[in-house]
N, C-alpha and C positions, 0 to 999 in steps of 0.2 A: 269705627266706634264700637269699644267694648258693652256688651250689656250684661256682662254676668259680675259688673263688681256691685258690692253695696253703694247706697247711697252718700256712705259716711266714707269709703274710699276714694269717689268722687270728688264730694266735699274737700277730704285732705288735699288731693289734688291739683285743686283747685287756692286752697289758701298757700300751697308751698311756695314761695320765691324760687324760679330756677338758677336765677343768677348768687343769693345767697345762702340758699340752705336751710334758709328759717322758715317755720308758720308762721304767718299770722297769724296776732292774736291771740297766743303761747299764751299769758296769764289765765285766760279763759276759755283754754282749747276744750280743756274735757265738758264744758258746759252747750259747747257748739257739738261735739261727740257722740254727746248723751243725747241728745235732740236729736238728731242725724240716725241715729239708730231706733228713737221712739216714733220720730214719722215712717220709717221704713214699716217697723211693726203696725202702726196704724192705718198705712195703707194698702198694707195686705189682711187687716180686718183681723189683725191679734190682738190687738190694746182694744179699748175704748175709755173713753173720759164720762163724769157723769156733771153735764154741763150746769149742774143746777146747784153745785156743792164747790166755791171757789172762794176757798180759805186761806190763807196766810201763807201758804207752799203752794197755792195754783189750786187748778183741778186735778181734781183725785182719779188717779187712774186703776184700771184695770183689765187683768188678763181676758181674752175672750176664748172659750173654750173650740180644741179643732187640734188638728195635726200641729206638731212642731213643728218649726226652721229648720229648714236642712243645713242650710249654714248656720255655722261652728258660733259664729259671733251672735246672729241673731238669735239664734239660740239659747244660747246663754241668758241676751237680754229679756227674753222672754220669760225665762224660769226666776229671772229676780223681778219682775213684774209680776210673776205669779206667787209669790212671797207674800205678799202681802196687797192689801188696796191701801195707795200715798197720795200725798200732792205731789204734781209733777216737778217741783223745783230739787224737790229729797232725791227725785227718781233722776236727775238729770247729772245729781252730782256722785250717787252710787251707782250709777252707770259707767259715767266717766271715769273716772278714780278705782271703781271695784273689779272692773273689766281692762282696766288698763289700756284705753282704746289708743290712744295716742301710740302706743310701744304697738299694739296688736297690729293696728292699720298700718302704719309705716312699714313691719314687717312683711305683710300680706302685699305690698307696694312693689317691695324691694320683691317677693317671692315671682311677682309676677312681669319684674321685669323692666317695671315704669317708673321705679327708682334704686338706686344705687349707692352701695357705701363705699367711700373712700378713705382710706386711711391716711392719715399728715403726720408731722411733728412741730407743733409750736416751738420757736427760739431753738430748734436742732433737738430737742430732749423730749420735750413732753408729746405723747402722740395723740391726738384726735381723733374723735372718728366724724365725716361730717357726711350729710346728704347730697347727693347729685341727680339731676334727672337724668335717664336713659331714655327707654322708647315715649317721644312724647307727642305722637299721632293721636291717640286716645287723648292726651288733656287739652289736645289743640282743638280737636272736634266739640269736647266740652264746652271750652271758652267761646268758642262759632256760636254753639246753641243758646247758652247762659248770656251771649254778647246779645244777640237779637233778640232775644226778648226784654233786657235790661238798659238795652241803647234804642233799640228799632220799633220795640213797644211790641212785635209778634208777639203771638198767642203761644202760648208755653204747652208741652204735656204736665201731665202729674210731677215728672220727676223732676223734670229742668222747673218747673215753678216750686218745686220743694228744695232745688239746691240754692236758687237766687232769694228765696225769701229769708233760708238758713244762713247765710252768707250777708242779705241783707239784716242779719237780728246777730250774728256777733260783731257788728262795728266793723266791721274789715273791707268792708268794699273800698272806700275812699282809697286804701294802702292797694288795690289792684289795678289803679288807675291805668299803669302801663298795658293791662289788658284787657281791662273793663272801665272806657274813659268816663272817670266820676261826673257828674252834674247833678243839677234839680232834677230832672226826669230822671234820672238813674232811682236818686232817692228815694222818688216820689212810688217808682213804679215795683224796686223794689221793697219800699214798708206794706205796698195792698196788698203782696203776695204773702209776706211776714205776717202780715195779721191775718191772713184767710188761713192758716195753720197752726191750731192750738201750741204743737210741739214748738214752732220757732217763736211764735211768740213768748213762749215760758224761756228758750233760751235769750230771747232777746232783754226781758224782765230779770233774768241772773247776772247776766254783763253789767247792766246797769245798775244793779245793788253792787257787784263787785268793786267798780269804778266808783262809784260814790262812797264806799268804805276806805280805798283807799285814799282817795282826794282827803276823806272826813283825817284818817290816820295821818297821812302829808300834814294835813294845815297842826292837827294838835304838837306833832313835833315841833314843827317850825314852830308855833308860841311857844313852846317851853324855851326851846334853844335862845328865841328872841332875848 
């Protein structure tokens, strides 16, 4: 078990399919992203929220003064944290999107060994590039720990209850069934962990406006075309 990745490299690793290559939950990765890296900062006492100010964007976050992140990423997200004081919904999607987590984390993935690019060609001409896993000791001990807390009901640390809550607040659990067997108790045990953290709860509150935007856009087409 590795412990020097972030928590958002976990997370990826954890959404990737190894059999096809894809995230889950790809429409709304960088809102799962952006979260993934604002609880990392909060748990080492960079951020803070001011629970009394919860407006239209969430709660309003802000930088806590102290040494930077030594790492490159958290780093970063700290300095655009310290930009200014937002609602966390603002902050989740200039996180995602500004930082480019999805491209940075994969690479950081790929750097470290635990995933791999493959090159193809579509129809003999067009060539691809797609994701494979390689060393996948570390996501297997992951899934161990994130399983037993999320299936067995064990007592989580900080971190494993900050990735099942994450994971439970972007919609994606059901789609891991193969390695996290869905049910009521799954649900149930990953939404208390989801709500006992501001950050996943705000990603959990982005999916769902997401989704409901697009449904709302779906149905308006569909009438017109009717």
């Amino acid at each position: 078990m590795r412990e020097d990745l972030l928590i958002v490299e976990d997370l990826m690793l954890l959404m990737f399919d190894d059999r096809s290559g894809t995230v889950a939950g790809a429409g709304t990765l960088y809102y799962t992203l952006g979260g993934a890296v604002l609880v990392e900062l909060a748990q080492s006492g960079r951020v803070g929220v001011d629970e009394a100010d919860n407006g239209l964007n969430g709660l309003r976050v802000h930088a806590v003064e102290g040494e930077p992140p030594s790492d490159p990423v958290l780093r970063a997200a700290a300095e655009k944290v310290a930009e200014r004081v937002r609602g966390v919904q603002t902050l989740l999607i200039e996180l995602g999107t500004g930082l480019r987590l999805r491209e940075t984390v994969l690479d950081r993935l790929v750097e470290r060994g635990m995933l791999r690019r493959e090159s193809r060609r579509r129809l003999g001409v067009i060539r691809t590039t797609v994701m494979r896993p390689a060393d996948t000791g570390h996501k297997e001990a992951l899934v161990e720990r994130v399983r037993a807390v999320l299936v067995d009901g064990a007592e989580p640390d900080d971190r494993t209850a900050a990735l099942a809550g994450l994971l439970s607040a972007s919609g994606t659990l059901p789609s891991l069934h193969r390695v996290i067997p869905w049910s009521g108790a799954v649900y149930r045990r990953g939404k208390r962990l989801e709500q006992s953290s501001w950050g996943a709860e705000a990603v959990n509150t982005a999916v769902l406006r997401t989704v409901a935007a697009v449904t709302a856009s779906a149905g308006t087409t569909a009438a017109v075309t009717s």
